[in-house]
GUKEFI-815410 format. One line per field, with one value per residue (C-alpha): residue number from 1; chain; x, y, z. Coordinates in nm, 2 decimals, decimal comma, padded with zeros to 4 digits, m for minus. Example, Ala and Ser with C-alpha at 12.3 -4.5 7.8 and 13.67 -1.06 7.14 Angstrom:
<nodes>
k: c(1_2)
c: c(A_A)
east: c(01,23_01,37)
north: c(m00,45_m00,11)
up: c(00,78_00,71)
</nodes>
This chain:
<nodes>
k: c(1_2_3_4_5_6_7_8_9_10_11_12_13_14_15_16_17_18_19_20_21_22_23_24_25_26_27_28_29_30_31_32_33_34_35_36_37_38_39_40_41_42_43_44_45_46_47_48_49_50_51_52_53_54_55_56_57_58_59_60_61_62_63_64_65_66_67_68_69_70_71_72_73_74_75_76_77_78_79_80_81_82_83_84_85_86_87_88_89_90_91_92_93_94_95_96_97_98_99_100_101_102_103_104_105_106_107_108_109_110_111_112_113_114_115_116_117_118_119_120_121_122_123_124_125_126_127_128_129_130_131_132_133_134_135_136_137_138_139_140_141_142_143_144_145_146_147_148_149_150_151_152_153_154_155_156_157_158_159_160_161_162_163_164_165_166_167_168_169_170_171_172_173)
c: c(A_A_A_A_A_A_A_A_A_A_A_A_A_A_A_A_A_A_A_A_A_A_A_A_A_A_A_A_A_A_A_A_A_A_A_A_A_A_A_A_A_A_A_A_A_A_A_A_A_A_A_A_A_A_A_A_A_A_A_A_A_A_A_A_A_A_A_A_A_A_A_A_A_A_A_A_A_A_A_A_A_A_A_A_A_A_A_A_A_A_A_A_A_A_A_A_A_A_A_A_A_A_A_A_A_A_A_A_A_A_A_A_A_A_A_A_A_A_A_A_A_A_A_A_A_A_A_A_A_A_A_A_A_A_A_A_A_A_A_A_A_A_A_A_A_A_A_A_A_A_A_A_A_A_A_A_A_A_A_A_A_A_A_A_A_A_A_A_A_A_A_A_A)
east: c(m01,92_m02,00_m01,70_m01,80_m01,75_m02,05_m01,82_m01,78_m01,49_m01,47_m01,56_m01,26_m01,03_m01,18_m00,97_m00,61_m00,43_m00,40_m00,01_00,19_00,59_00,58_00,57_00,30_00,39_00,17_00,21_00,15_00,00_m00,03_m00,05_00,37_00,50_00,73_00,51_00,27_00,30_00,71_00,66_00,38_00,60_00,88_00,67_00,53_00,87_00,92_00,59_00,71_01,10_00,95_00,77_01,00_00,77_00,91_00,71_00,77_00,67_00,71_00,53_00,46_00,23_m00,13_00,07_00,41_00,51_00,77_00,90_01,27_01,26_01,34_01,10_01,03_01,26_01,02_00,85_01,24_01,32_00,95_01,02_01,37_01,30_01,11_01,34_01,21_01,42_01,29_01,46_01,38_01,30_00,91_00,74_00,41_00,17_00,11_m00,13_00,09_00,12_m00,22_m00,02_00,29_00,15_m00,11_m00,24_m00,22_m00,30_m00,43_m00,34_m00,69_m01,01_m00,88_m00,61_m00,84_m01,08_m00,79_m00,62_m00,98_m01,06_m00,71_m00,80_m00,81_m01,10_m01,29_m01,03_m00,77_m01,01_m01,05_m00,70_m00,71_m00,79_m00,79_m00,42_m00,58_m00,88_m00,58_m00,61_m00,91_m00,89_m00,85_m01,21_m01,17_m00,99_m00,81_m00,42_m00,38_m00,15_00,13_00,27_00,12_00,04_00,27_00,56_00,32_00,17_00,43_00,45_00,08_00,10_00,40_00,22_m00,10_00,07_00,30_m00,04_m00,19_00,15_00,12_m00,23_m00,14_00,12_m00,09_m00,38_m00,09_00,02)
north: c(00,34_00,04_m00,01_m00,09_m00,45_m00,43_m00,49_m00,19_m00,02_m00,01_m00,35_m00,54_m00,75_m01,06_m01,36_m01,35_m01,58_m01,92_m01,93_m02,12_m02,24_m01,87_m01,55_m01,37_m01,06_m00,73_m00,34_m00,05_00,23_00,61_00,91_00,99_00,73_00,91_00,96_00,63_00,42_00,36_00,41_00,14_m00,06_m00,09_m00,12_m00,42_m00,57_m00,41_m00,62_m00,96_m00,99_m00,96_m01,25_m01,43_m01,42_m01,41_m01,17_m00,93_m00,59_m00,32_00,06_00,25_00,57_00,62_00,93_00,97_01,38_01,18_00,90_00,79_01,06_00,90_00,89_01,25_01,39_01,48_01,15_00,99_01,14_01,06_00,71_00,72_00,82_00,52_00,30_00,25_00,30_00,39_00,31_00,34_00,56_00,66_00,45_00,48_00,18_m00,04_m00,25_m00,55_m00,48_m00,72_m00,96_m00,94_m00,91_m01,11_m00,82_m00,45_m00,24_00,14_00,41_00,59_00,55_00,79_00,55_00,25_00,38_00,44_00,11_m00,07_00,11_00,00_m00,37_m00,57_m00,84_m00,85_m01,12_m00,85_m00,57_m00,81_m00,79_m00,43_m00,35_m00,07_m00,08_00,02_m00,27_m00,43_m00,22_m00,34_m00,02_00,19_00,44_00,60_00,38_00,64_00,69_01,10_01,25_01,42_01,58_01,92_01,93_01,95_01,75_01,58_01,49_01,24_01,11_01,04_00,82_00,67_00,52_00,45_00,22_00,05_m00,06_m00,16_m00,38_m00,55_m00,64_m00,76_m00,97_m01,11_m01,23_m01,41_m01,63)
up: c(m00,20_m00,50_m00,71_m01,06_m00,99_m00,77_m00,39_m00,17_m00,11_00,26_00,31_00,55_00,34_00,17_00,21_00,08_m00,20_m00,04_00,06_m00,15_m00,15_m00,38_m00,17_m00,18_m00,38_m00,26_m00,41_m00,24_m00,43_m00,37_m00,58_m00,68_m00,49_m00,28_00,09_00,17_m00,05_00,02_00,37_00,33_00,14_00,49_00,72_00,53_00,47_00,86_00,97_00,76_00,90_01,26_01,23_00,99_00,71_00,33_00,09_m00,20_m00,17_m00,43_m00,40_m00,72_m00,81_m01,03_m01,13_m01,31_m01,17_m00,93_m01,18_m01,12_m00,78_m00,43_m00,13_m00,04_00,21_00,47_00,46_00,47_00,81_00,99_00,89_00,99_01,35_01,40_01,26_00,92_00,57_00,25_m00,04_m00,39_m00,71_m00,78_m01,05_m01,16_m01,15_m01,49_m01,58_m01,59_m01,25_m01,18_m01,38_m01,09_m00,78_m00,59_m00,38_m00,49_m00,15_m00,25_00,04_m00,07_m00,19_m00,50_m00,60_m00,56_m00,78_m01,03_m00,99_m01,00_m01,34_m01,50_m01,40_m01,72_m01,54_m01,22_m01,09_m01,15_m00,98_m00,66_m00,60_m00,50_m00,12_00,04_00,29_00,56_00,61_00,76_01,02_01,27_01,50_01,16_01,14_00,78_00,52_00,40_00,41_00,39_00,16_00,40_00,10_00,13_00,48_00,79_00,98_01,19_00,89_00,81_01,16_01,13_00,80_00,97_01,23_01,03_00,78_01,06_01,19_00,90_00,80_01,09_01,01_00,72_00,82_01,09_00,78_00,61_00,92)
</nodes>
């Protein structure tokens, strides 16, 4: 699928910000902010302390129906059981968010089209991927959305976004 900044969508990651003294400062993005894009946002920080890497990670929403809430309950516990732990309140995303971060990850091709048409420049546009490029053994892109689904649900985007974390983490070394 074509972006209107003429790339593709599921294209792997292009190269990353060359590392300075700075951390690199990446956002995870979903829909409310309360399932993937929190999880995403532990398993990153998760990934990084394993390896003794230093970066900034924040998670926020393209919608504002969770604003202020913490990480869903369900989503919570699936992390929990493999060791992960969400903290936070829901925000939604805002364009001066291009201004903050280096590299603003969407869980879905939805939110990346979202986040992409908020961009103020093409510069700012090129600095949303898609989370799960990181991923090399990843077949769809996509993160699903465990909120309406089942348990296993959750389980599933845990591991997904533990995998992709680690990719990413692995591109910044």
């Amino acid at each position: 699928m074509e972006g209107a900044t003429g790339w593709t969508i599921a294209q792997r990651p292009p190269s990353l910000p060359v590392m300075t003294k700075a951390p690199i400062r990446v956002l995870a993005v979903c829909m409310g902010n309360i399932c993937r894009s929190p999880t995403a946002e532990a398993a990153i920080l998760e990934a990084a302390r394993d390896v003794g890497l230093h970066i900034e990670v924040d998670s926020a929403g393209t919608g504002a129906w969770h604003e202020g809430e913490p990480p869903d309950a369900r989503m919570t516990r699936a992390a929990a059981e493999v060791g992960l732990h969400l903290n936070g309140a829901a925000r939604q995303f805002d364009p001066s968010d291009f201004d903050r971060f280096d590299l603003i990850l969407a869980m879905d091709t939805n939110n990346h089209q979202n986040v992409v048409a908020m961009a103020p420049n093409r510069a700012a546009a090129e600095k949303v991927q898609m989370f799960r490029s990181y991923d090399p053994a990843a077949e769809d892109l996509d993160v699903p959305d465990p909120y309406y689904g089942g348990e296993q649900g959750f389980h599933d985007v845990v591991a997904m976004v533990r995998a992709a974390a680690g990719g990413l983490v692995r591109s910044l070394l």
